[in-house]
C-alpha positions as CSV (number, residue, x, y, z in Angstrom):
1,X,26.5,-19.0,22.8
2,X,27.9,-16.4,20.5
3,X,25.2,-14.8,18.2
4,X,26.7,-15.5,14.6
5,X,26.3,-19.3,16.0
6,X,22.7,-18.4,16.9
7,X,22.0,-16.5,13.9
8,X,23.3,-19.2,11.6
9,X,20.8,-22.0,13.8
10,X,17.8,-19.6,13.3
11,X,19.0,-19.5,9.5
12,X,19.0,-23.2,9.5
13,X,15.8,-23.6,11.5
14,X,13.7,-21.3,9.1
15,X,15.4,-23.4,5.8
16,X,13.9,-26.2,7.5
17,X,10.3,-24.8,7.7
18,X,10.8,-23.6,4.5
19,X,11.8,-26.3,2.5
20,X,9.0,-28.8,4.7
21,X,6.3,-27.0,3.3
22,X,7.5,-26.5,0.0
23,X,8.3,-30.3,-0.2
24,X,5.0,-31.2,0.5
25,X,3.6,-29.0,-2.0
26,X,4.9,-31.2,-4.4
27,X,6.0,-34.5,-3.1
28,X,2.4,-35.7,-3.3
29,X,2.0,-35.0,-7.4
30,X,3.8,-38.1,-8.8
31,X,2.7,-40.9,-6.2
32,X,-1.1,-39.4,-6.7
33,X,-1.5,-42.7,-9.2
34,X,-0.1,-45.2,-6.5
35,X,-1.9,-43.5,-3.6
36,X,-5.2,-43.5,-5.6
37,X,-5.0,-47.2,-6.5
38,X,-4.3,-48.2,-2.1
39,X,-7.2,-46.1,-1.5
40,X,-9.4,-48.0,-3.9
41,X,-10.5,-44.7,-5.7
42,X,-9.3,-42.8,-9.2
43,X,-6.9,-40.7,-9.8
44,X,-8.9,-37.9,-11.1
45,X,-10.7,-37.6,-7.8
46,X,-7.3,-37.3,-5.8
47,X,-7.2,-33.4,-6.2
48,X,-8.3,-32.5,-2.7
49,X,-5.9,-33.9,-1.4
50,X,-3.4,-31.2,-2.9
51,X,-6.7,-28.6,-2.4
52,X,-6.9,-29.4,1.5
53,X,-3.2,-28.7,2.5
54,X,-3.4,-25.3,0.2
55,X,-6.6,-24.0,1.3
56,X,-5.7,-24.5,4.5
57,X,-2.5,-22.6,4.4
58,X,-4.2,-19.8,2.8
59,X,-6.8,-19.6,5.3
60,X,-4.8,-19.2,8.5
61,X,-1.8,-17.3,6.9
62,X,-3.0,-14.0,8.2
63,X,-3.1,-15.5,11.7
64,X,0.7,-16.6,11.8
65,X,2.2,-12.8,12.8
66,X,-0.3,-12.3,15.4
67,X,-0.2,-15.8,17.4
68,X,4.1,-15.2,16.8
69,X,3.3,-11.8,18.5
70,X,1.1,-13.2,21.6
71,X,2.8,-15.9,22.4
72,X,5.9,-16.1,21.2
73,X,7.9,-17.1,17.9
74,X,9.4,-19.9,20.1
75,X,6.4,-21.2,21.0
76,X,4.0,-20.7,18.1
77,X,7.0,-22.1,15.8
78,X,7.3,-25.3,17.7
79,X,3.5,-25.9,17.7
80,X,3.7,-25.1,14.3
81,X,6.3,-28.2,13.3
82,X,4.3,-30.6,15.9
83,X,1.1,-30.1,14.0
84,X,2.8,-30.5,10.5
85,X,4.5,-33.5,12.4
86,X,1.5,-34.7,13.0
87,X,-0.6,-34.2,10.0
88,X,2.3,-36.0,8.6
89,X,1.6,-39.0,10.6
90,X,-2.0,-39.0,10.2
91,X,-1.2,-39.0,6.3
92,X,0.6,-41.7,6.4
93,X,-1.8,-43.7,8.5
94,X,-4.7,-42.9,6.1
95,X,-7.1,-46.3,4.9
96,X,-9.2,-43.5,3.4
97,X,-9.5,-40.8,0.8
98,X,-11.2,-39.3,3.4
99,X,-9.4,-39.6,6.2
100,X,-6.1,-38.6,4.2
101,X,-8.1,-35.2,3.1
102,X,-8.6,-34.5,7.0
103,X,-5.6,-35.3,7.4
104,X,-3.4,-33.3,5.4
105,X,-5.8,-30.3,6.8
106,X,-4.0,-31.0,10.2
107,X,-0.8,-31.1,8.1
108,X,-1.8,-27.4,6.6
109,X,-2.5,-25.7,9.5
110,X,1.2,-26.4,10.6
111,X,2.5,-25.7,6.9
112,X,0.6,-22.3,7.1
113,X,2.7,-21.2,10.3
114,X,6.3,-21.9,9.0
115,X,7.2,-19.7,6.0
116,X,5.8,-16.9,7.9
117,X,6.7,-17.0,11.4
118,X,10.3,-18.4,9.9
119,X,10.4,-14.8,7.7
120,X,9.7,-13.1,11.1
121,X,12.0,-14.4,13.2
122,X,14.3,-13.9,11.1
123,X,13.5,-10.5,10.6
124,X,14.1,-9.5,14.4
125,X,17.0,-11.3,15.1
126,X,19.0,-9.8,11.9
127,X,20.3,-6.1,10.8
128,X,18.6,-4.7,8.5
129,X,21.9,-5.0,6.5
130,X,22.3,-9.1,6.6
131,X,18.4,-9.2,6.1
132,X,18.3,-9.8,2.4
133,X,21.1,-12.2,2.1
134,X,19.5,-14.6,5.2
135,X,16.5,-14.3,3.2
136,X,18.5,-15.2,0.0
137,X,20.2,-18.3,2.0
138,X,16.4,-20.0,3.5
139,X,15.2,-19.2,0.1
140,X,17.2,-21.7,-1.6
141,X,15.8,-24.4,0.9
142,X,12.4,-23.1,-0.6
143,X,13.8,-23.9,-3.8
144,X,14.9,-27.2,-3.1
145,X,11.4,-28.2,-2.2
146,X,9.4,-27.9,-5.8
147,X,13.1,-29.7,-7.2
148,X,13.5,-32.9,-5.3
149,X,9.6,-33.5,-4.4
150,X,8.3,-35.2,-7.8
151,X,11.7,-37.2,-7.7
152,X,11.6,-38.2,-3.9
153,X,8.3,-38.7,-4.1
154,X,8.5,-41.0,-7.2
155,X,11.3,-42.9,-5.4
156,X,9.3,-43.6,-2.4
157,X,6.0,-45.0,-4.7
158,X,8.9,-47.1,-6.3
159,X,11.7,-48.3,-3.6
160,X,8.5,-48.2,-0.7
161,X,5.6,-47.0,-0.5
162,X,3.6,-43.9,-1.0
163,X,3.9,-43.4,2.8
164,X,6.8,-42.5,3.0
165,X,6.0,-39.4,1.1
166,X,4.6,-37.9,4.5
167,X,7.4,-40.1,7.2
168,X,10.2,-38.2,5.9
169,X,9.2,-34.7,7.6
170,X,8.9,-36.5,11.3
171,X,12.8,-36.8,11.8
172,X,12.8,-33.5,9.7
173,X,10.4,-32.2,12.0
174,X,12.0,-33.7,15.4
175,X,15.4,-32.2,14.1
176,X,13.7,-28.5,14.1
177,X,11.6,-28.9,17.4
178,X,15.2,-29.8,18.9
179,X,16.5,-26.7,17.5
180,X,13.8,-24.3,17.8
181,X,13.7,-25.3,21.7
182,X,17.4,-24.7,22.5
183,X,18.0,-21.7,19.5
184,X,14.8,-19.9,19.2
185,X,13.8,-16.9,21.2
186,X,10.4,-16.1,22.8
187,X,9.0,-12.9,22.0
188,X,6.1,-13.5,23.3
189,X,3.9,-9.8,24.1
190,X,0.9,-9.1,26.4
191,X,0.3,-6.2,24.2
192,X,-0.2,-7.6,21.2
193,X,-2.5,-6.0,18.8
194,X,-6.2,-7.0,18.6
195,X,-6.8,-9.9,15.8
196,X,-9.5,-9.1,13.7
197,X,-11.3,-12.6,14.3
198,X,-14.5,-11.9,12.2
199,X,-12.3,-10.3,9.3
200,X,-10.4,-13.2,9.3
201,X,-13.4,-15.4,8.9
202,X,-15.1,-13.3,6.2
203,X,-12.0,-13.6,3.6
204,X,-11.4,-17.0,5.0
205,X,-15.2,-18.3,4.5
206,X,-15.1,-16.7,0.7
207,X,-11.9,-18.1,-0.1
208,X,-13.0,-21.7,0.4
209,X,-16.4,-21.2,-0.3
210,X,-15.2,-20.0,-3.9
211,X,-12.4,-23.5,-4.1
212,X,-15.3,-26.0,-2.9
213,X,-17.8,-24.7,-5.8
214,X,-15.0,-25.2,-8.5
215,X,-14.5,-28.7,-6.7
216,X,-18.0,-29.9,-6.3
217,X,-19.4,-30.4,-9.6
218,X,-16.2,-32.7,-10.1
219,X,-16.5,-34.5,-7.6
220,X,-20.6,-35.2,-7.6
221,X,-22.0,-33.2,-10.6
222,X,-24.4,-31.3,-8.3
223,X,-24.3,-27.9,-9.7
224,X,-27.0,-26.7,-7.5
225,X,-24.5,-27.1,-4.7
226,X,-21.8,-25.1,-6.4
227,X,-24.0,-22.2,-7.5
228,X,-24.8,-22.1,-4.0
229,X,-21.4,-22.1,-2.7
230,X,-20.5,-19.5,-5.2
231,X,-23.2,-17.1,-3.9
232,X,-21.8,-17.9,-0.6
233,X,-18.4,-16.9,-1.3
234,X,-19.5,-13.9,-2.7
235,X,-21.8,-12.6,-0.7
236,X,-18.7,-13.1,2.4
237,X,-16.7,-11.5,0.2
238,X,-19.1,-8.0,-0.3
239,X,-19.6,-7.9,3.3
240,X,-16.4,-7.4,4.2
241,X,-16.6,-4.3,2.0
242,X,-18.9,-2.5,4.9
243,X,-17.3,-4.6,7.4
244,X,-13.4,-3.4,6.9
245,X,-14.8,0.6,6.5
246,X,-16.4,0.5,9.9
247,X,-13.7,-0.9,11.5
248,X,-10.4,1.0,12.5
249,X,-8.5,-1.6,12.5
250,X,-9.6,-4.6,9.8
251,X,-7.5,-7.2,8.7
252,X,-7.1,-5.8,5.4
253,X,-7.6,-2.3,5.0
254,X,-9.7,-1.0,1.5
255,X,-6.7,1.4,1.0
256,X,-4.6,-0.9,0.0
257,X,-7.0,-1.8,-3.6
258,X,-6.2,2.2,-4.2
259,X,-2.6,1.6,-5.1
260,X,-3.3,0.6,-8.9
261,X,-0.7,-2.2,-9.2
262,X,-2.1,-4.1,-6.1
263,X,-5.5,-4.5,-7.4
264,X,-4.1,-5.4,-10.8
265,X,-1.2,-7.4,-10.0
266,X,-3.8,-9.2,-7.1
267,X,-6.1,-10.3,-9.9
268,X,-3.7,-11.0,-12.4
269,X,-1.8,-13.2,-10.5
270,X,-4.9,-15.5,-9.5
271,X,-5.6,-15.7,-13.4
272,X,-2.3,-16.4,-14.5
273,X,-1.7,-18.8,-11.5
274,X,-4.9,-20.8,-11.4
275,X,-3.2,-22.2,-15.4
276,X,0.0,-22.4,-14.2
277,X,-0.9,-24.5,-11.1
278,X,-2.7,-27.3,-13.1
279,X,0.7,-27.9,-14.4
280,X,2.4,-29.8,-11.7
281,X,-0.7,-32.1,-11.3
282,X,-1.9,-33.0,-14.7
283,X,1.2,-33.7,-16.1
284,X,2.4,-36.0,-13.7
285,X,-1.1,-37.7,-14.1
286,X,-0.3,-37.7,-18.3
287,X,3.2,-39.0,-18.1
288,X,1.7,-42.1,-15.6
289,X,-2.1,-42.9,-16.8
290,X,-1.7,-42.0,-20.6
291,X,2.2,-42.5,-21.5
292,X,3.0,-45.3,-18.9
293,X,5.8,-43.6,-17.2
294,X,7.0,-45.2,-14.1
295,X,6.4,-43.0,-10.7
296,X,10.7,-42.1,-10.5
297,X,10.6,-41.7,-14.4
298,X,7.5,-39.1,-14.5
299,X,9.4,-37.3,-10.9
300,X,12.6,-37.0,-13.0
301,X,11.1,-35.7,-15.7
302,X,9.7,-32.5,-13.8
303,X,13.2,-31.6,-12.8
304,X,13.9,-29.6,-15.5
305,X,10.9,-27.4,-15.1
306,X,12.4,-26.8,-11.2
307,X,15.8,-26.5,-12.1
308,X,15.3,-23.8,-15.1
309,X,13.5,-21.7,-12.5
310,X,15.6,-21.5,-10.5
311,X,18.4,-20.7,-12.9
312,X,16.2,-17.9,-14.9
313,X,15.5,-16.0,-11.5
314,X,18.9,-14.0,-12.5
315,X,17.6,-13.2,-15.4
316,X,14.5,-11.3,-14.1
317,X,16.0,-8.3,-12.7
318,X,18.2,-6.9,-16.2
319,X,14.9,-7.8,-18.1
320,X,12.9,-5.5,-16.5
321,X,15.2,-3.0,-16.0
322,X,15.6,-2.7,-19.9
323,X,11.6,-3.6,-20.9
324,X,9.6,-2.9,-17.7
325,X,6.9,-4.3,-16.1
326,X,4.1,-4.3,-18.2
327,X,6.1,-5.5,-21.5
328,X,7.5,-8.2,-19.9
329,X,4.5,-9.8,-17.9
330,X,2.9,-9.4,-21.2
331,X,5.5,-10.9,-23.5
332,X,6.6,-13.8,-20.0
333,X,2.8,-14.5,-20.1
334,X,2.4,-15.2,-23.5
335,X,5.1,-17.8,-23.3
336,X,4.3,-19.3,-19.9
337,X,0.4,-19.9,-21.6
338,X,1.9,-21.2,-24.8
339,X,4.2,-23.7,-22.9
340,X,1.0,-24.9,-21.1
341,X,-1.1,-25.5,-23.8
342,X,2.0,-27.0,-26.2
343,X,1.5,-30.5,-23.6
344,X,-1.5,-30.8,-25.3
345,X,0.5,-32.1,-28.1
346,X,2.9,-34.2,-26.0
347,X,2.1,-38.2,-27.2
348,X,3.9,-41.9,-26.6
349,X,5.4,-40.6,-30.0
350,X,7.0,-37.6,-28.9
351,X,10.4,-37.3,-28.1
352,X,11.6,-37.1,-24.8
353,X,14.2,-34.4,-25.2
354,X,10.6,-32.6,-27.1
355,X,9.0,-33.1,-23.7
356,X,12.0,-32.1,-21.4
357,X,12.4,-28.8,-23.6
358,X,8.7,-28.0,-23.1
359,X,9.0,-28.2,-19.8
360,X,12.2,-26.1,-19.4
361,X,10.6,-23.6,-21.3
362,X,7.7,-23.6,-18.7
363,X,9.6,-23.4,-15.8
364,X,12.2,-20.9,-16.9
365,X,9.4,-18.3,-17.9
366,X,6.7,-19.3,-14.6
367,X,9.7,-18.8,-12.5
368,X,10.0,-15.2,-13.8
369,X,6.5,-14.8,-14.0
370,X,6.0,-15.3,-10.9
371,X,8.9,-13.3,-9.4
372,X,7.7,-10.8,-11.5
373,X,4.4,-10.5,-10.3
374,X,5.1,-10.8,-6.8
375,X,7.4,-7.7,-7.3
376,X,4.8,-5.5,-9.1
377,X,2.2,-6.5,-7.1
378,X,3.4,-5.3,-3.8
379,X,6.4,-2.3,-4.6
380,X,3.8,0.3,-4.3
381,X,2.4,0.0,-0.8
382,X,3.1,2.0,1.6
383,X,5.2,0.9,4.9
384,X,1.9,0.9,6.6
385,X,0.3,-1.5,4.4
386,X,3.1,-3.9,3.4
387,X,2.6,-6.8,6.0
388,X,-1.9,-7.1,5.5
389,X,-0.8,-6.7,1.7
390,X,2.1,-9.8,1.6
391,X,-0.4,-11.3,3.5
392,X,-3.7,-11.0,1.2
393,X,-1.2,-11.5,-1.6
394,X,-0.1,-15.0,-0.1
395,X,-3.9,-15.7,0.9
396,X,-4.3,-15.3,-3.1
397,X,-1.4,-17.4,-4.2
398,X,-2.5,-20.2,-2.1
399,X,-6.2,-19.8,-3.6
400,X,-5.2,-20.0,-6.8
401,X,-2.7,-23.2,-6.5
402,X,-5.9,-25.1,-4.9
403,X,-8.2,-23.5,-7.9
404,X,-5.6,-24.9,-10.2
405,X,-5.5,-28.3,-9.0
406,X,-9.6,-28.3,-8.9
407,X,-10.2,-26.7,-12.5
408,X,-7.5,-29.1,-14.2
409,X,-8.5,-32.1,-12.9
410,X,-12.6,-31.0,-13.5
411,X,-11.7,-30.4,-17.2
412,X,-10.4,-33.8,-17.3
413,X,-12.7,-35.6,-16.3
414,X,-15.7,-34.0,-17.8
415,X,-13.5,-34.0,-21.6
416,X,-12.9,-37.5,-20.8
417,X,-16.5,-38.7,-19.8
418,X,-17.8,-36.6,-22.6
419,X,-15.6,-37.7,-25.5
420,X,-14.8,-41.1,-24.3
421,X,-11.1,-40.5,-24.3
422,X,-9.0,-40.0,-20.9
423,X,-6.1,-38.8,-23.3
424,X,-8.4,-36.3,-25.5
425,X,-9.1,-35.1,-22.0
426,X,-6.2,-34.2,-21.4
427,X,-4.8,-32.6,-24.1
428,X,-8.0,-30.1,-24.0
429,X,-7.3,-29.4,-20.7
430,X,-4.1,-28.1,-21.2
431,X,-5.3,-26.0,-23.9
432,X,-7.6,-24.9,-21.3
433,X,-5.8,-23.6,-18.8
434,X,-3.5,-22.5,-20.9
435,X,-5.8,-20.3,-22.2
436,X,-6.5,-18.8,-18.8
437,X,-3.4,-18.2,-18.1
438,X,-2.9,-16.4,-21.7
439,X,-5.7,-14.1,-20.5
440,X,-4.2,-13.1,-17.7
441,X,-1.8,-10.6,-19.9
442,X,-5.0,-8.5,-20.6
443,X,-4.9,-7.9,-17.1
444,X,-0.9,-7.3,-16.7
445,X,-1.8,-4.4,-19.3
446,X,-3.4,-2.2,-16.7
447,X,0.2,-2.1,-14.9
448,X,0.7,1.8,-14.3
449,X,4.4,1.3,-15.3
450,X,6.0,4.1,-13.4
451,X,9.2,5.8,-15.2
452,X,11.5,4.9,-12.4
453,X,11.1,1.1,-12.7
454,X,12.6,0.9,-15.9
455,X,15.8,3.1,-14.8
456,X,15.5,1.8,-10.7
457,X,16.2,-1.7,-9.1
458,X,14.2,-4.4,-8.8
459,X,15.6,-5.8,-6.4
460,X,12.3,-7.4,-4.7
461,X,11.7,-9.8,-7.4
């Protein structure tokens, strides 16, 4: 085989892992109602099962590299699409909220594999020169994930069922094992570094500890339990503070919270993007429970949200070459919290171009936003620390997507039970999180804006 032929099948192979987990990131939002009503439970209680497949991913993310490293990108890849395969399956086979939760926990651990080893193998089998344009070509497959899943989805709830939200990534799925069998080299290495196991399980433990005590007083008003968690997750959290200082080789080395923009651009992407992730799950809810939109209509109308993103990510680049970092985070934040909080005034009466313009707005400028942060957060480490610090960084995005699902629908429901109104419930929980978002630019203000940024490329966002 020539090796632009197996260059262009890796290419292909990685899209397909990429645009898998991005699907099923959001696929599940709009059929939440349908699902909810088979499983004999409400919709308000269905966030977990967004939390589960998130959490998960975040949790073995940092393990991806070293398992491609030790046994193979061939081999870790493959076992990678069989479990997602499989969670899949298991999904659709669910009688139980339960068993659906479990479930797409299997489908996670898969999920959590693909974008990274994908981006690796990619990496060694290209020049440094094609590098950025393969990575430009999977991304759009990433892309195409957050725009067709509330609109497949919705068409599956409608034309058959909500199972058919998880079915469609086994031929997917039995495509790229196919592929990544007969394309995909090995790799594998003897010498692979050490894992730092008890690391791992530190950030891991505080991660979801920190989720489950946002989710726990939702789900059975104990609050006893979620101080406890919260405790937990903290304590894991300070002990990996000694932990990571004694060790020479931890899984995330304290260095990398002395570069000023990491730290800041760390925590102010979990602010910003716990409010931003409520989005695509309340407003799906909104458009079903309180306006009556049909599964396909409330899909269709979070396509504009996608497709402005992906149209404004050319504008991100000449933006902050002429206003740099920190003015545009804070001026982008301000709208992307604004745009969140205007669906609190989104009715049966409102106009649908109102509602498709609200959400244009929102996508456009959390497209940027995020780009934005991504590109501030991690242009200042050094080559040593790049990979632990893309890989803490993705362990935080996935933390906050699962915190945003958890606090949004919590707001909900306790607006709702205390006012009596599943509508007035809404609408302040949108003005909630919309406010944490908003708060998030008090953090973007700390970015040590450096005087080459405004006159050098940006050519990582």
């Amino acid at each position: 085989m020539k090796q632009n032929s197996s260059h262009t099948a890796l290419l292909w192979i990685a899209a397909a892992g990429f645009f898998m987990q991005a699907l099923d990131t959001t696929i599940v939002n709009t059929a939440l109602p349908s699902m909810a009503h088979s499983l004999g439970v409400k919709p308000l209680v269905m966030q977990p099962v967004i939390v589960a497949y998130t959490l998960t991913m975040a949790t073995l993310t940092p393990a991806s590299g070293w398992l491609a490293d030790r046994f193979g990108t061939r081999h870790v890849y493959f076992t990678a699409i069989l479990i997602f395969v499989l969670g899949s399956l298991c999904c659709a086979g669910a009688h139980t909220l339960g068993q659906l939760i479990v479930a797409r926990v299997l489908q996670g651990i898969g999920g959590s594999m693909l974008m990274p080893i994908g981006r690796l193998a990619v990496l060694r089998a290209v020049s440094a020169e094609q590098y950025v344009a393969a990575l430009a070509m999977i991304s759009v497959a990433g892309q195409a994930g957050p725009i067709v899943g509330p609109t497949l989805g919705g068409w599956f709830v409608e034309a058959v069922s909500w199972h058919w939200i998880f079915l469609i990534n086994v031929p997917i799925g039995l495509a790229g094992m196919f592929a990544v069998h007969r394309y995909l080299p090995g790799n594998a290495s003897a010498a692979a570094p050490r894992f730092d196991l008890p690391g791992c399980a530190l950030v891991s433990l505080s991660m979801i500890a920190f989720s489950l005590a946002v989710d726990v007083p939702a789900q059975s008003h104990r609050a006893a339990w979620a101080s406890a968690l919260f405790v937990l997750g903290l304590c894991a959290a300070l002990l990996y503070i000694p932990y990571a200082r004694r060790r020479p080789d931890p899984l995330f080395r304290l260095a990398l919270f002395r570069e000023p923009n990491f730290s800041v651009g760390l925590i102010g992407n979990l602010v910003c993007r716990v409010g931003s992730s409520a989005v695509p799950f309340l407003v799906p809810l909104l458009l079903q429970l309180e306006l009556g939109y049909s599964p396909l209509r409330s899909g269709l109308m979070m396509m504009p949200a996608a497709l402005a993103g992906a149209l404004a990510k050319r504008w991100i680049a000449p933006l902050i070459r002429r206003y740099g970092y920190d003015t545009f985070l804070l001026v982008n934040t301000l709208i992307v919290g604004g745009s969140i909080v205007a669906f609190a005034l989104i009715s049966r009466g409102t106009p649908v171009l109102v509602g498709i313009a609200v959400l244009a707005i929102f996508g456009a400028a959390n497209s940027m936003q995020f780009a934005a942060m991504n590109s501030v957060t991690l242009k200042g480490l050094s080559h040593e620390d790049a990979g632990s610090g893309n890989s803490l960084f993705s362990m935080v995005q996935m933390l906050a997507m699962g915190l945003g699902v958890s606090i949004g629908g919590a707001l909900v429901s306790v607006f709702a039970h205390q006012w009596g109104s599943a509508t007035l419930g809404f609408r302040m929980s949108f003005v909630c999180v919309g406010l944490i978002t908003l708060a998030s630019a008090l953090i973007f203000r700390r970015i040590d804006e450096a005087p080459t940024v405004r006159r050098g490329a940006v050519s990582s966002v």
